[in-house]
C-alpha positions in Angstrom: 0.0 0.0 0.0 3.1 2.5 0.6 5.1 1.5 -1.7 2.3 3.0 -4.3 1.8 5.7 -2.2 5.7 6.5 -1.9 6.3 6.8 -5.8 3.4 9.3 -6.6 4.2 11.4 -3.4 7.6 11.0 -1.3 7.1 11.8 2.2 10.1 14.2 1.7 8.4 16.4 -0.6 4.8 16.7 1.4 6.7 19.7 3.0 4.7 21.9 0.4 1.3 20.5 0.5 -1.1 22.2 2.7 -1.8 21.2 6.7 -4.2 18.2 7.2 -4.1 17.9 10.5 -7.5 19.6 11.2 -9.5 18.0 8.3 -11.8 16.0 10.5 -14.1 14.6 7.2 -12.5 11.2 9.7 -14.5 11.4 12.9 -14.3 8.3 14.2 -11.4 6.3 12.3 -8.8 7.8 10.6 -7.1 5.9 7.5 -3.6 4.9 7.6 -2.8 7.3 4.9 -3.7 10.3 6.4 -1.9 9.6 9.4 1.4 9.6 6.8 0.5 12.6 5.2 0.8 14.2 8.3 4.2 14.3 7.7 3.7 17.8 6.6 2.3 19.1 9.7 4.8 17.1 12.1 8.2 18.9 9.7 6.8 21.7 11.0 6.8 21.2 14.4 9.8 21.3 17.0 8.5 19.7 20.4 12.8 19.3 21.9 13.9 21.9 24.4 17.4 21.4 23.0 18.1 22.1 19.4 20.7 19.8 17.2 23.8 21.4 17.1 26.2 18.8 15.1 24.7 16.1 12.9 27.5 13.8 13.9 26.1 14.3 17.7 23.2 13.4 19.1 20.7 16.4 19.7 19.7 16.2 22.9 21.7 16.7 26.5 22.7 13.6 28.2 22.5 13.8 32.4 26.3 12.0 32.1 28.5 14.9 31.8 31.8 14.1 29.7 33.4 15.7 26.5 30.7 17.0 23.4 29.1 20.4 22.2 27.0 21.6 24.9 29.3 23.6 27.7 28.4 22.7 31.1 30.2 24.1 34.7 33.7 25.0 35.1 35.1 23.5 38.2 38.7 22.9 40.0 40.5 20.0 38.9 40.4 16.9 40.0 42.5 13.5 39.2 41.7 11.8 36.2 40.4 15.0 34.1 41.7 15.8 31.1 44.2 18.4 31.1 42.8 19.5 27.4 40.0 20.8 29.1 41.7 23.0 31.5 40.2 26.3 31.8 43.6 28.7 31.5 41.5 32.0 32.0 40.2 30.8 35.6 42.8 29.3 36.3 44.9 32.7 35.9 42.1 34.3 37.5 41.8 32.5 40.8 45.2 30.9 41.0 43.7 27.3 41.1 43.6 25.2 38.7 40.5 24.7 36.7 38.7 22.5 34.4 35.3 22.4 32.0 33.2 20.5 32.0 31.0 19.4 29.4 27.1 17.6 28.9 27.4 14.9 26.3 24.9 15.4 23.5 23.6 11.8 22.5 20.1 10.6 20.1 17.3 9.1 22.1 14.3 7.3 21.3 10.7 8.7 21.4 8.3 5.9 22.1 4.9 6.6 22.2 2.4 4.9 24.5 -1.8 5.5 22.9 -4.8 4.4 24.7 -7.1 3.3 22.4 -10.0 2.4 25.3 -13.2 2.3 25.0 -13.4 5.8 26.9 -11.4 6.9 24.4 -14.5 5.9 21.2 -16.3 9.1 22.2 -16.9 12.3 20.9 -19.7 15.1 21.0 -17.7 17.8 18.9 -14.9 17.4 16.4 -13.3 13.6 16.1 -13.4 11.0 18.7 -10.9 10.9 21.2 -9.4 8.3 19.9 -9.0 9.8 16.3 -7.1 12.9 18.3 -4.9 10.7 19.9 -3.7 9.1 16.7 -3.4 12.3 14.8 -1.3 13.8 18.1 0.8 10.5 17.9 1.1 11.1 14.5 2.6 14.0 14.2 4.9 13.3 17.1 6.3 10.3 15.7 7.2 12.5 12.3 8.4 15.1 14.2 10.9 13.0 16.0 11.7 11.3 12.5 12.5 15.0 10.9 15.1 15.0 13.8 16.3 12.3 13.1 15.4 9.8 16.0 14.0 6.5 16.5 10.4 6.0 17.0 8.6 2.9 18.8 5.5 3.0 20.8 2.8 1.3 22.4 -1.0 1.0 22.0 -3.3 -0.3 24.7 -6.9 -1.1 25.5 -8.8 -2.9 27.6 -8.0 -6.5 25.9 -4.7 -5.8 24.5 -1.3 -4.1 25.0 1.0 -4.1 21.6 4.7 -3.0 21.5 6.7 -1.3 18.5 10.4 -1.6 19.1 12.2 1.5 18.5 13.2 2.4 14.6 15.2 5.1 12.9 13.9 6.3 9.2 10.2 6.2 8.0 10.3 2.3 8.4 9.7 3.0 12.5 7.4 6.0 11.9 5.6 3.6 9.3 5.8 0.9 11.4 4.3 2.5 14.6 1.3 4.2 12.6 0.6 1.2 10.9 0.0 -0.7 14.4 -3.2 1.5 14.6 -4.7 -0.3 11.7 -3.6 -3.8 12.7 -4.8 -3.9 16.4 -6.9 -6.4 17.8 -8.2 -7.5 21.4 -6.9 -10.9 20.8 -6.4 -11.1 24.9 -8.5 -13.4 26.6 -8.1 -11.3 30.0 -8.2 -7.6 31.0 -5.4 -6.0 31.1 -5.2 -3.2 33.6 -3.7 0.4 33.4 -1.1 -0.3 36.0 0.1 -3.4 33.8 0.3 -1.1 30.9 2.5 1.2 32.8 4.3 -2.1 33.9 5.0 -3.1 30.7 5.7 0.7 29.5 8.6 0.5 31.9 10.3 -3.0 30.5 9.9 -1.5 27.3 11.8 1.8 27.4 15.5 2.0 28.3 16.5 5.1 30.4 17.1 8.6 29.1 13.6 7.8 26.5 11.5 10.6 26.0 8.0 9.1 26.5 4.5 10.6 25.4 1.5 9.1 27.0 -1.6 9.9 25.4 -5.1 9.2 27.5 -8.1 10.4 28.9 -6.8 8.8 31.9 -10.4 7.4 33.0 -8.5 4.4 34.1 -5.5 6.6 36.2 -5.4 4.9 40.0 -2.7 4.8 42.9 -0.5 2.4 41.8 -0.3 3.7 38.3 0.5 7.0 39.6 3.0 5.0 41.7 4.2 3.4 38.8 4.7 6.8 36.6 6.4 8.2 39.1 9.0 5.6 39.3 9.2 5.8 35.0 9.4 9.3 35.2 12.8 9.3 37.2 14.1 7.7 34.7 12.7 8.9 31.2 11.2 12.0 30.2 7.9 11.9 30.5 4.8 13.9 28.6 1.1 13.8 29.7 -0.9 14.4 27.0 -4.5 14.7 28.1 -7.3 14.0 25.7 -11.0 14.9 26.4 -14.9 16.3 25.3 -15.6 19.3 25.4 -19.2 18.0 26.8 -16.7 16.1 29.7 -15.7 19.5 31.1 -19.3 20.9 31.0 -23.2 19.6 30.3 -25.3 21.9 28.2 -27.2 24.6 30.4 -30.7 23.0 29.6 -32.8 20.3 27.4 -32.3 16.5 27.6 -29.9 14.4 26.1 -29.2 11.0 25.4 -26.0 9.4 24.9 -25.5 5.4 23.7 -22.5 3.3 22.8 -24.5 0.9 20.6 -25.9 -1.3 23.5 -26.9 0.7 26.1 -28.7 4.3 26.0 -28.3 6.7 28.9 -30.1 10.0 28.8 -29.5 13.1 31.1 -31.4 16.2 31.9 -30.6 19.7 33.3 -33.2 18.8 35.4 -31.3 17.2 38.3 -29.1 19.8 39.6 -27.5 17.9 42.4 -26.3 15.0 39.0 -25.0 18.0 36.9 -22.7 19.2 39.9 -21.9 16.4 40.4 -20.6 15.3 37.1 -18.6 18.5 37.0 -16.9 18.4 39.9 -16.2 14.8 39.6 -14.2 15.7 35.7 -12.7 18.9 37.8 -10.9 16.4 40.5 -9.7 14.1 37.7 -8.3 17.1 36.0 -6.9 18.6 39.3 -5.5 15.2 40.0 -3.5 15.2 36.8 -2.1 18.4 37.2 -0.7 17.8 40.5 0.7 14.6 40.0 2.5 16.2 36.3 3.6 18.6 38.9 4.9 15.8 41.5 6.7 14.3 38.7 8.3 17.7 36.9 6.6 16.6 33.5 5.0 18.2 30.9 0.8 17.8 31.4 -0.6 18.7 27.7 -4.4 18.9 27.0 -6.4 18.8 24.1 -10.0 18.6 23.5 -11.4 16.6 20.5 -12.2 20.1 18.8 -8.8 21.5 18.5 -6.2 21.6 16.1 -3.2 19.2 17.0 -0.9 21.2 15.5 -1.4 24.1 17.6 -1.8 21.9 20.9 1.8 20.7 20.0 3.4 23.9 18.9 3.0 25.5 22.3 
């Protein structure tokens, strides 16, 4: 199916073509095809705190500090540091030797982790939550290919958990998106969100950078325990995906709402029900921004109305 795709349109040159990121004509599945000609959009897009700075070095700053591009301290000199790195000016200065000190610039992989629950098959306005999630790990995964890095992931329901091993080139971009079209619940058991988590961790060597993409209905105690302990290690991304309807009801009327089995309706009538359900959305958010801030990680959000382009480029 690429390989047609590739010879009338290479990837490299969709650079021209217009965004596609917020045609939503796919509201509740989204083709493998668009997902690679969002390419375009994902060039565009720079979501590293550290830019490249020598294409024979990695781009981004290692925590082990050695020789590379990126100047780190200068300190006195110890045994064992190399006298090539002696700092001659200080050392002038204060009369004690002194030597710099540098951080190591080194590639890392992205691996991307989607829930594709059944929470996440829902949608009032715009695309389901789950089409959001795709196009947001979409354009991640190209982003990181335009800089050059390898790209794995993870996608997860209730049923299932499937791996993608880290790749560099389109192969691992392709490779990752493709998994969206080839997932099944093939498990016999449930598999919970802490075992996700569980396996995120086996997966995913340290110094990753890690985006976890959810509405986090499923979030509990020991999976905050758990991405805590992951976060210590990797650097890790909350991206939050939700309704607009989730973080308000309509002022008035009656509504009903059905997942093709069962049909719940709800009415402004019940005031007590409406605060209810508001407040009960306001803790989960509340609880998700404190524990991004217990962790020092990024907490993104992004409603199934916006543009994922602009939720990424801030």
């Amino acid at each position: 199916m690429f390989s047609r795709f590739k010879k009338k349109r290479p990837v490299d040159n969709l650079v021209d073509k217009p965004p596609l990121a917020v045609d939503n004509s796919n509201r509740i599945t989204v083709p493998l095809s668009f997902l690679v000609l969002l390419a375009n959009d994902g060039k565009a897009i720079n979501l590293y705190k550290h830019q490249i700075r020598s294409a024979r070095n990695g781009g981004y700053l290692s925590p082990q500090k050695g020789r590379g591009m990126e100047f780190e301290e200068v300190r006195p000199y110890q045994a064992g540091d190399d006298v090539r790195s002696i700092d001659w000016k200080v050392t002038a200065r204060t009369n004690t030797t002194h030597t710099k000190i540098f951080r190591e610039e080194r590639d890392r992989p992205v691996f991307i982790s989607v829930d594709n629950s059944k929470t996440m098959q829902f949608a009032t306005r715009g695309v389901f939550k789950s089409v959001q999630a795709q196009k947001l790990a979409a354009l991640i995964a190209w982003s990181a290919y335009f800089h050059g890095d390898k790209i794995g992931g993870q996608l997860f329901t209730e049923k299932n958990c499937q791996e993608i091993k880290p790749q560099n080139g389109k192969q691992g971009v392709l490779q990752f998106l493709n998994a969206f079209t080839e997932s099944s619940d093939s498990s016999a058991h449930n598999i919970s969100f802490e075992r996700v988590i569980l396996r995120l961790q086996r997966h995913t060597k340290p110094g990753s950078l890690i985006y976890l993409l959810s509405d986090f209905r499923r979030l509990n105690a020991t999976t905050e325990a758990y991405l805590a302990k992951l976060s210590r290690h990797c650097q890790l991304v909350l991206i939050f995906i939700l309704d607009p309807l989730e973080k308000k009801l309509p002022q008035s009327g009656r509504y009903q709402f059905t997942n093709g089995q069962k049909h719940v309706t709800i009415s402004d009538g019940d005031k007590h029900k409406l605060l209810s359900y508001q407040q009960r959305f306001k803790n989960h958010q509340q609880n998700l921004e404190t524990l991004a801030k217990k962790m020092n990680c990024l907490l993104i959000t992004c409603d199934t109305t916006e543009n994922p382009v602009d939720i990424l480029r801030k």
